[in-house]
C-alpha positions in Angstrom: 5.5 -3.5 -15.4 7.7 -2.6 -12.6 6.8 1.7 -13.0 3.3 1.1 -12.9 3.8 -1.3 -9.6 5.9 1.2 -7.9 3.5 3.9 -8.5 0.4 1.9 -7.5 2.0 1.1 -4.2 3.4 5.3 -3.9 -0.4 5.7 -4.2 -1.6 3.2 -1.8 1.3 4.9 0.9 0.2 8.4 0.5 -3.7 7.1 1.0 -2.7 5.2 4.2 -3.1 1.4 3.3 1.1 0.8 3.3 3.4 1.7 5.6 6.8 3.5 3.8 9.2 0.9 2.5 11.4 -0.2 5.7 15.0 -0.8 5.6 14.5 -4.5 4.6 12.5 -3.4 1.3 9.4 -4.6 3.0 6.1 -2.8 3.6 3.3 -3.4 6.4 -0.5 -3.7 5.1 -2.0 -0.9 7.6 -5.9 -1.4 6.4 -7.1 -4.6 8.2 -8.1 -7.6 5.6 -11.9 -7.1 4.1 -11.9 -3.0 5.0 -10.1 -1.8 1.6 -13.0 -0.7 -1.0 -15.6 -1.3 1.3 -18.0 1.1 0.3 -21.0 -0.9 2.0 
């Protein structure tokens, strides 16, 4: 539920593919689209 969302996206922050939550509540996608898990 909401817990396991909120620490998925604390995890995705501190590895650099979110930006921190902006005063709106939103958050901006840092890693462009296709480059997350590319281990090509």
């Amino acid at each position: 539920g909401y817990n396991r969302a909120a620490r998925l996206l604390e995890q995705m922050e501190q590895s650099g593919l979110v930006s921190a939550m902006q005063s709106n509540g939103n958050r901006e996608i840092l890693v462009p689209a296709g480059k997350a898990g590319d281990d090509d």
